[in-house]
C-alpha positions in Angstrom: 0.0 0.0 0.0 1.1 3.0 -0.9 2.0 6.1 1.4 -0.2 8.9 1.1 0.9 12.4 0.4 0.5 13.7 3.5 2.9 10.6 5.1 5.3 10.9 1.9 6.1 14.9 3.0 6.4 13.9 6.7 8.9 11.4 6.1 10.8 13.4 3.9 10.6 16.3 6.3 12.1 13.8 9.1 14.7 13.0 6.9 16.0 16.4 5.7 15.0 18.1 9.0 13.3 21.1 7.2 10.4 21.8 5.6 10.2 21.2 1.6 8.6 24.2 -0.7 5.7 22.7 -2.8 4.0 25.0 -5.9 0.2 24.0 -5.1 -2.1 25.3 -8.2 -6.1 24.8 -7.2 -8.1 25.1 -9.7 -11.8 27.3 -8.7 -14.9 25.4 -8.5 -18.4 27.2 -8.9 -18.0 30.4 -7.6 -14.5 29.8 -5.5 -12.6 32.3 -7.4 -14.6 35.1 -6.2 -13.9 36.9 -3.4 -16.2 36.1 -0.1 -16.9 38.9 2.1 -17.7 38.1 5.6 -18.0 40.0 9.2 -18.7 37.4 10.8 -16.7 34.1 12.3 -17.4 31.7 14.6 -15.1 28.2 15.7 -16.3 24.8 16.6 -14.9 21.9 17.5 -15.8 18.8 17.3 -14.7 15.0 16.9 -11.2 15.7 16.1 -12.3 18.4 13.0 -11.8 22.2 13.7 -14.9 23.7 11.6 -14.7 27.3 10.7 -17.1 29.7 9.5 -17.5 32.7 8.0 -20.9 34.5 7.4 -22.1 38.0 6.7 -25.0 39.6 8.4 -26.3 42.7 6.7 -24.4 45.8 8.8 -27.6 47.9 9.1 -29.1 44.8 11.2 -25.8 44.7 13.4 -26.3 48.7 14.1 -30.2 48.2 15.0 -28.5 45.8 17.7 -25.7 48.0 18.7 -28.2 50.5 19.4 -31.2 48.8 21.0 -28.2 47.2 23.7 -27.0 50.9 24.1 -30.8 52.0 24.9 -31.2 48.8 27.1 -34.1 47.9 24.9 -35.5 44.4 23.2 -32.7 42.3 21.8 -33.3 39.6 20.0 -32.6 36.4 20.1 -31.4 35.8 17.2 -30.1 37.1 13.7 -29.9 36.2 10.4 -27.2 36.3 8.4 -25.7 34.3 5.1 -23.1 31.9 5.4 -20.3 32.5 3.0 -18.0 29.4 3.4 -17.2 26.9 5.9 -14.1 24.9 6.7 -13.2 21.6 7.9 -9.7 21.1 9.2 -8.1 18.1 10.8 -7.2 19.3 14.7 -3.6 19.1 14.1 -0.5 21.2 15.8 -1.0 24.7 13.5 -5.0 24.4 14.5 -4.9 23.7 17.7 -2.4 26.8 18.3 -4.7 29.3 16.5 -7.5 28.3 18.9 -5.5 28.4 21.7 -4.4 31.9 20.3 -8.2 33.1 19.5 -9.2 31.8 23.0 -6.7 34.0 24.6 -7.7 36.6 22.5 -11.6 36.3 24.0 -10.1 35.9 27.6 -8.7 39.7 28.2 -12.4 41.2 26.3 -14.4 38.7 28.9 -12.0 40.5 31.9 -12.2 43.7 30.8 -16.3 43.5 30.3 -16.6 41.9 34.1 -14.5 44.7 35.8 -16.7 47.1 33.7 -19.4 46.0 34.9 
């Protein structure tokens, strides 16, 4: 049986003890050459996958919000937006550290908004 790409690099990375430079050409599907605007991202892990999305909700909705929170008024409870891609990575090193780095990104705002408070 035959190694599979991913094995055949990390064996000759072991060997040569650096990483080897690879020209990767993908070709678009559908609509994939188009550039996706999004304001919106959320992380999910689950089973071993890291699942990333990105979504755009329209910013005159995300204002109506900013302001009825600022007026302590009626949120609510939930809002629509369009999702504009989603990704699917296998929770290896590189994923696992940008989580742990987006985490401790959230931790200081969380702080910050209790001693506000």
């Amino acid at each position: 049986m035959a190694d599979k790409p991913e094995q055949q690099t990390a064996k000759l990375e072991q060997q040569t003890g650096k990483a080897t430079p690879l020209n990767v050409r993908l070709a678009p599907r559908d609509h994939a050459d188009q550039p996706v605007l999004a304001n919106y991202s959320a992380a999910h892990v689950a089973q071993g996958i890291a699942y990333l999305e990105f979504g755009f909700i329209e910013p005159g909705l995300l204002n109506a919000v900013v302001r009825a929170a600022k007026a302590n008024g009626p949120l609510p409870k939930a809002v629509q937006g369009r999702l504009a891609s989603r990704v699917a990575m296998p929770l290896d090193q590189q994923v696992q550290q940008l989580l742990v780095s987006l985490r401790g990104r959230q931790a200081p705002q969380k702080a910050e908004q209790k001693g506000q408070a």
